[in-house]
BARO-414363 format. One line per 8 residues: number of its first residue (from 1); their letters; for each residue x, y, z of C-alpha. Coordinates in pm, 1 decimal. Layout:
BEGIN
NUM> a> X,Y,Z  ...
//
This chain:
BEGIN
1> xxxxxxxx> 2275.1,-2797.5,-4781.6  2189.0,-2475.8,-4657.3  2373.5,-2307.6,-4389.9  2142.5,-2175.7,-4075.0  2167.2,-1853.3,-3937.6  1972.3,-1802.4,-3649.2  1933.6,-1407.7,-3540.4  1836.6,-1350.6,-3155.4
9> xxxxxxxx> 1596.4,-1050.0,-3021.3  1471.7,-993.3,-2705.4  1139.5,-896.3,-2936.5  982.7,-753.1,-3240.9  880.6,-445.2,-3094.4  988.7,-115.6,-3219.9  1331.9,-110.7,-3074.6  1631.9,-26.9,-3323.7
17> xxxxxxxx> 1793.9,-318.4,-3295.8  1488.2,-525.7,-3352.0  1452.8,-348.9,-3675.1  1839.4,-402.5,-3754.9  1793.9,-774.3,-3719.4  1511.6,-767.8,-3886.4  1622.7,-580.8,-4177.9  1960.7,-878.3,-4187.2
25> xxxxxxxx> 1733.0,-1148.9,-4169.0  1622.9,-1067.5,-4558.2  1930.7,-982.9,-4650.1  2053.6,-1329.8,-4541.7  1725.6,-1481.5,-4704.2  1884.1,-1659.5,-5023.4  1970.7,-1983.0,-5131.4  2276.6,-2007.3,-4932.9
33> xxxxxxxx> 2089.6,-1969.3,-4588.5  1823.1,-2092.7,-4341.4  1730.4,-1805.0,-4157.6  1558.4,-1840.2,-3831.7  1432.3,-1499.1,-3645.9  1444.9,-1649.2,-3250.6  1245.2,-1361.3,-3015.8  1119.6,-1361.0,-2657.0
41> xxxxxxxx> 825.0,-1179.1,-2670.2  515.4,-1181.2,-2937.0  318.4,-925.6,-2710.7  536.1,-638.5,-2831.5  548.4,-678.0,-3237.4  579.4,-387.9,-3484.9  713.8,-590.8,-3794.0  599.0,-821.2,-4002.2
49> xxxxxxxx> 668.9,-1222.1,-3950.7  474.3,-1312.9,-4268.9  822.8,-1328.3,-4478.6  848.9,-1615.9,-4716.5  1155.3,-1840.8,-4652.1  1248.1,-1674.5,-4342.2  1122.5,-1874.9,-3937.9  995.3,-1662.0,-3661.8
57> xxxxxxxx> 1008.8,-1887.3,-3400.1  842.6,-1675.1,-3055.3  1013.0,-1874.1,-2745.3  723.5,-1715.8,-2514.4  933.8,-1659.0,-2227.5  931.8,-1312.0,-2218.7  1234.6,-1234.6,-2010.7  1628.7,-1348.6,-2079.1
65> xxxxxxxx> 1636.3,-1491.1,-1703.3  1364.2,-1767.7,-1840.8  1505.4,-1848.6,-2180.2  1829.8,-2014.2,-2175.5  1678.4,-2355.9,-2133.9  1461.8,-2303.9,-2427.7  1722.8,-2170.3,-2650.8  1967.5,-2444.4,-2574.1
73> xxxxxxxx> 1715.2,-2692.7,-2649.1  1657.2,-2531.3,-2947.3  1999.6,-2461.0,-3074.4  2119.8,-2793.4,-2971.4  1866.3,-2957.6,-3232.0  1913.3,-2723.8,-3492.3  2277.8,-2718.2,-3557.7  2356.9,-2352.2,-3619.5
81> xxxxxxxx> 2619.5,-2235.3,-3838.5  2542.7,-1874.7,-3696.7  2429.3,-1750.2,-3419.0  2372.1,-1343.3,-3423.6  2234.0,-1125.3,-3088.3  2217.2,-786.1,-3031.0  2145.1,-586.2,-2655.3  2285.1,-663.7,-2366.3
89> xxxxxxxx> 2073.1,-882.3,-2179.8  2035.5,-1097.8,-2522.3  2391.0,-1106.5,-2596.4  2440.2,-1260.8,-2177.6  2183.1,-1483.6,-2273.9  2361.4,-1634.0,-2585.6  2708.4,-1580.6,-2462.2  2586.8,-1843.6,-2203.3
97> xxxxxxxx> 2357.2,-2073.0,-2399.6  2714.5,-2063.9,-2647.9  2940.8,-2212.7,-2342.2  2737.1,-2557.3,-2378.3  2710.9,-2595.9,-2747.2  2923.7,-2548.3,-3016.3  2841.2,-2280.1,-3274.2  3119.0,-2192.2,-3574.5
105> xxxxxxxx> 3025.6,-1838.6,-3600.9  2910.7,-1686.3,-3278.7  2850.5,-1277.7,-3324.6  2714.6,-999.1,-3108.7  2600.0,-651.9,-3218.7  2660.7,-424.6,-2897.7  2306.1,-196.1,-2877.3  2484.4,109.0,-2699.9
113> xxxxxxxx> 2782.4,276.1,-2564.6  2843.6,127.5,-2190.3  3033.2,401.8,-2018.7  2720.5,652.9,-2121.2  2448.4,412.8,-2054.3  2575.2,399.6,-1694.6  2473.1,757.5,-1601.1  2104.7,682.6,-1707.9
121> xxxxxxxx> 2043.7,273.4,-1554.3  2321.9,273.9,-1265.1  2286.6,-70.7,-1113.7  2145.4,-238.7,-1407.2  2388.9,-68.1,-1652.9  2668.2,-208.7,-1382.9  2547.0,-550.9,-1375.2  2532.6,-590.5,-1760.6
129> xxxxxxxx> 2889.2,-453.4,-1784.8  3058.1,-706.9,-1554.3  2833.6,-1005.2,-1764.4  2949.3,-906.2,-2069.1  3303.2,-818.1,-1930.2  3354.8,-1227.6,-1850.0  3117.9,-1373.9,-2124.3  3261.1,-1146.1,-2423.7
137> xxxxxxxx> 3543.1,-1437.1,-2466.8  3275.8,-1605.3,-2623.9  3190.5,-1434.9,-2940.7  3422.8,-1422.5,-3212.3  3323.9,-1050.7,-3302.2  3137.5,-813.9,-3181.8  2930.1,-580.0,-3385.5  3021.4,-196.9,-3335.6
145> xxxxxxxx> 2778.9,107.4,-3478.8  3052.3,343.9,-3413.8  3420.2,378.5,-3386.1  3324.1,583.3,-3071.9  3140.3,306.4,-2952.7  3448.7,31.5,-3064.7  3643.7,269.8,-2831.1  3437.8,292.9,-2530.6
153> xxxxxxxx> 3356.2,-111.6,-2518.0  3758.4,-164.8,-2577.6  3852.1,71.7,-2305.5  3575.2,-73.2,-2067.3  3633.5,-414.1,-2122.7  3947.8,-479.9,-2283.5  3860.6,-643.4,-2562.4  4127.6,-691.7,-2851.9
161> xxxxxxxx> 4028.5,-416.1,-3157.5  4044.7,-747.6,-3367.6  3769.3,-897.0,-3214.7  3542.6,-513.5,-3231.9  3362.7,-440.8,-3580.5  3255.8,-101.4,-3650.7  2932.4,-166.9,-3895.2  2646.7,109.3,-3917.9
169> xxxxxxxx> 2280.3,-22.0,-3946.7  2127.6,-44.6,-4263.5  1828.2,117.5,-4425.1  1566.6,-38.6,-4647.8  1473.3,162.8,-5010.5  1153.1,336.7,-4989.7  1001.9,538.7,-5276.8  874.0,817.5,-4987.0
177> xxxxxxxx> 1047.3,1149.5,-5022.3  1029.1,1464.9,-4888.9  909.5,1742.0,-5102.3  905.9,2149.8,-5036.0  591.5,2217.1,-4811.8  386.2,2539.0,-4946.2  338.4,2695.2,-4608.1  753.6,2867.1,-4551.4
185> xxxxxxxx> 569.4,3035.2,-4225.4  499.2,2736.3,-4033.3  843.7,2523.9,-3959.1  679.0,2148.7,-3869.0  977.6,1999.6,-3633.3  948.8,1657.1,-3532.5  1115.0,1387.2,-3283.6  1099.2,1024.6,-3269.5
193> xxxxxxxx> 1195.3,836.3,-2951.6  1127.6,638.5,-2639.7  985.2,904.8,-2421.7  1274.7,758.2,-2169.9  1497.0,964.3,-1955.3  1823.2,892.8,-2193.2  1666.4,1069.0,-2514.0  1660.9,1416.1,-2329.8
201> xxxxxxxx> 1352.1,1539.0,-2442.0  1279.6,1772.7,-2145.1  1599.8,1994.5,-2337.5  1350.2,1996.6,-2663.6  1098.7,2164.4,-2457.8  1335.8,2382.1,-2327.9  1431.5,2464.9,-2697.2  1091.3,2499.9,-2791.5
209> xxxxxxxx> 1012.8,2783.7,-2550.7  1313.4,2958.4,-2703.1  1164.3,2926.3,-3092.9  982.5,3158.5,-3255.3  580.7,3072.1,-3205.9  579.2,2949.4,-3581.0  808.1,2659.8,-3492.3  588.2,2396.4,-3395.1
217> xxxxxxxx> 702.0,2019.8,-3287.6  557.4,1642.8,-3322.4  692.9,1355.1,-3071.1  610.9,1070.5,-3159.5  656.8,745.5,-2916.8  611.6,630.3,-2605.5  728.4,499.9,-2252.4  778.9,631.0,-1953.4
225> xxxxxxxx> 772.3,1006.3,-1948.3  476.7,1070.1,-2140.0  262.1,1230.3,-1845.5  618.6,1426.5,-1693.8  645.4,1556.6,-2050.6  263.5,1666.3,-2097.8  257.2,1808.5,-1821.7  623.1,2010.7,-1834.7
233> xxxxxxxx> 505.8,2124.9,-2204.2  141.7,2222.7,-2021.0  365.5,2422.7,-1769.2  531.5,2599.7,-2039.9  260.1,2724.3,-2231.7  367.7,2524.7,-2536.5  45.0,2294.8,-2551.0  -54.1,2466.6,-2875.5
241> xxxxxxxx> 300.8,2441.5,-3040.5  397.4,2074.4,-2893.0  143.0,1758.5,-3021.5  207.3,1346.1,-2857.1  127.4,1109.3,-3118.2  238.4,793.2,-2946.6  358.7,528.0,-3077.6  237.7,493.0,-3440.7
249> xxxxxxxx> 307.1,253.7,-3722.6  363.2,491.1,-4030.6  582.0,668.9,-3902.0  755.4,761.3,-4249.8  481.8,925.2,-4359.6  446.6,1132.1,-4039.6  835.4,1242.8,-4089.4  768.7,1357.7,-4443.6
257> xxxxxxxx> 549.9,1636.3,-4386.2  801.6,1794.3,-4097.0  1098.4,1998.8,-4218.0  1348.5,1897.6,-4022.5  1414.9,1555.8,-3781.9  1525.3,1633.4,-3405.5  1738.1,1433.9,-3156.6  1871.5,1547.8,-2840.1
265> xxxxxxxx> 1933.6,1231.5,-2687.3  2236.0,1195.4,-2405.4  2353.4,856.2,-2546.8  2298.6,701.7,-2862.2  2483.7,356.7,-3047.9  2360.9,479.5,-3396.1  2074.8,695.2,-3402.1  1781.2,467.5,-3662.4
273> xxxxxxxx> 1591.5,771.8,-3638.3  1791.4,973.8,-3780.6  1964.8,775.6,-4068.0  1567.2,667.1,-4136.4  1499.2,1051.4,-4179.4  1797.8,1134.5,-4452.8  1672.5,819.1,-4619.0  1360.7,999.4,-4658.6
281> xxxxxxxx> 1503.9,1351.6,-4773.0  1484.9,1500.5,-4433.5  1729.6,1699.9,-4257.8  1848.8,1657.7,-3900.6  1949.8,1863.7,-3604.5  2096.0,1653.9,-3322.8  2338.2,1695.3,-3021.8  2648.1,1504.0,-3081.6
289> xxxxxxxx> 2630.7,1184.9,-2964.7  2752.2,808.6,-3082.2  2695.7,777.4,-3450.9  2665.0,1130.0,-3579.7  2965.8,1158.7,-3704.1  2890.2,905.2,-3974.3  2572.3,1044.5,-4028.3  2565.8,1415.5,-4048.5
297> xxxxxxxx> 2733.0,1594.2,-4317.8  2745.5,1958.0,-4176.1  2536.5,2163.9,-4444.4  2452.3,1918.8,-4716.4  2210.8,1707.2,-4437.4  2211.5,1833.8,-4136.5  2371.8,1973.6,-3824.5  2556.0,1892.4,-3501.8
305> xxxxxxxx> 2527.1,2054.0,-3181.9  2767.8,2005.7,-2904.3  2619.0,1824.1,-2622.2  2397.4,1998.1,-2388.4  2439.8,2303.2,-2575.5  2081.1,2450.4,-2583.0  2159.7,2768.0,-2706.0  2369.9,2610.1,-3047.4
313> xxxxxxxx> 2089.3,2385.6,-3100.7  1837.0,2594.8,-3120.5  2076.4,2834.3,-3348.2  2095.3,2527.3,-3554.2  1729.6,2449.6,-3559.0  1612.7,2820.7,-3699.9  1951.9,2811.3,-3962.6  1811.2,2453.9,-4045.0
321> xxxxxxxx> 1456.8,2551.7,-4149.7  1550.5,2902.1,-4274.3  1770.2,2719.9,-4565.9  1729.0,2531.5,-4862.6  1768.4,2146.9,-4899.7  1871.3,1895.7,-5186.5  1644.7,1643.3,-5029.9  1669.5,1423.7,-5336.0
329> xxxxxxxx> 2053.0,1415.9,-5309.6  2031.3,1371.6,-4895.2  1795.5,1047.1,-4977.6  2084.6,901.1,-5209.9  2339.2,1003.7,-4994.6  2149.8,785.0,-4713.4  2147.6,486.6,-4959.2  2470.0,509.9,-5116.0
337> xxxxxxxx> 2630.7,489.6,-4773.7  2350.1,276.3,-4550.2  2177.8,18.7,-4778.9  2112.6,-301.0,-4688.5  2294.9,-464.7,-4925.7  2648.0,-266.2,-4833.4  2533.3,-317.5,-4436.5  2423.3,-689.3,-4481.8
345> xxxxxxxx> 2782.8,-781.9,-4669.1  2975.6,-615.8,-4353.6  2790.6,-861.5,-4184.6  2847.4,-1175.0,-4409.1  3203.2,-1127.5,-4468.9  3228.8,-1172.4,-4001.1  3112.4,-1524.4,-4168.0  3389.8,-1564.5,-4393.8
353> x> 3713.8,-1443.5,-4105.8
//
């Protein structure tokens, strides 16, 4: 009989950790399993559910506070041998579905580092804490991206290094690969994020107006600070130099034709957007923040500038695109280290402790 794993998201939007789980959910789609895809929300949905041998099952209650009935009804009945969440407000959820029922393998993936995410959500960022403080008993691991992050959620909530798994996210093969643009004048900079106060995108403008006028930069993605940012990059005089794409669905093929991936985000667990980028050949330029460590390899596929530095970044930026790249050997790297496979057997052998 097959064993059913049952992975939790808060939706199928275009979140990181939405795309984690749903990246596991077809690694975990073989004759051994019966994998179930549980989400809140259908009216955010950037992936596909039309995946043979794998059960989206959309609980329609939108919000965590409305769901636990509904998930313990439906976890009751089905039995699981696993049960895997990932965020905060999901993980609270299962933590407290899990004290009524009995599941054998009961694993979290933590979506950020705590201490950091304070500064940016205060009250919110509090409450989650103490929940997952008092509920974290329940899991028997929980799913690190970093060591840094391992450190900060042992430190914050005393949690037993046994019980903390550092495991990077996975990438999926694509046959999309960066290739030398003709035009060296232009340098084509790009940045993919939630246009949310945590990704620190009003620094990038701030770069930008310190870049030569042939540097020009794409954001793409949306949220809150769309209008602050139009309007700051207005302000500046950048308008011509700085183009919003919003949220888009090929968003591969809009990295390809930049030379060189962005981030200057304040906090990050394990930046998708940037491990997506080296998978495609591209170089990245980022502030140091949870996960680069792993990622960047100082020369061969990328660069790391200390936080809040604008001055280093921006060095970084014009030595990034003024250089030559092995983008064939960056996109193997990115495999070699990332793939789904190695990432998906991290997370099967939790199954096996």
């Amino acid at each position: 009989m097959k064993k059913k794993i049952f992975l939790i998201v808060g939706s199928l939007g275009a979140g990181g950790s939405e795309r984690v789980y749903w990246l596991l959910s077809q690694y975990f789609n073989k004759d051994d399993y019966e994998v179930s895809v549980v989400f809140l929300n259908a009216g955010e949905q950037c992936f596909s559910t039309n995946i043979e041998g794998i059960q989206f099952i959309d609980l329609k209650t939108v919000k965590a506070s409305r769901s636990f009935f509904k998930l313990y009804k439906l976890l009751k009945a089905a039995k699981p041998f696993a049960v895997f969440s990932t965020t905060d407000h999901i993980n609270i959820l299962t933590a407290m579905v899990a004290c009524f029922l009995k599941v054998p393998h009961l694993i979290a993936r933590a979506s950020n580092n705590p201490q950091q995410m304070k500064q940016f959500y205060g009250y919110k960022a509090r409450f989650y804490n103490l929940f997952t403080r008092f509920l974290a008993v329940r899991f028997n691991f929980i799913v690190c991206q970093s060591a840094e992050m391992q450190q900060s959620i042992s430190r914050l909530y005393g949690i037993s290094s046994r019980k903390l798994k550092v495991i990077s996210n996975p990438v999926l093969h694509t046959p999309v690969i960066k290739k030398q643009l003709n035009n060296t004048q232009l340098k084509k900079l790009i940045v993919v994020a939630r246009l949310s106060p945590e990704k620190g995108l009003f620094r990038l403008i701030e770069v930008m107006q310190g870049l030569p006028s042939n540097y020009i930069l794409t954001m793409v993605g949306g949220g809150p600070l769309m209008a602050d940012l139009q309007a700051e990059v207005s302000l500046k005089g950048l308008h011509n130099r700085v183009t919003f794409l919003g949220e888009i669905n090929e968003v591969s093929a809009q990295v390809v034709q930049h030379d060189l991936l962005v981030l200057c985000s304040f906090t990050e667990g394990f930046p998708n957007v940037v491990l997506e980028a080296l998978a495609l050949g591209v170089p990245a330029v980022t502030f140091r923040v949870g996960g680069t460590n792993e990622l960047i390899q100082e020369g061969f596929n990328g660069y790391v500038a200390e936080q809040d530095n604008i001055a280093q970044l921006r060095n970084l930026i014009i030595r990034a695109c003024t250089q030559s790249w092995q983008h064939e050997a960056i996109k193997a790297d990115a495999y070699n280290r990332f793939s789904l496979d190695k990432i998906g057997q991290a997370y099967e052998s939790l199954l096996q402790d």
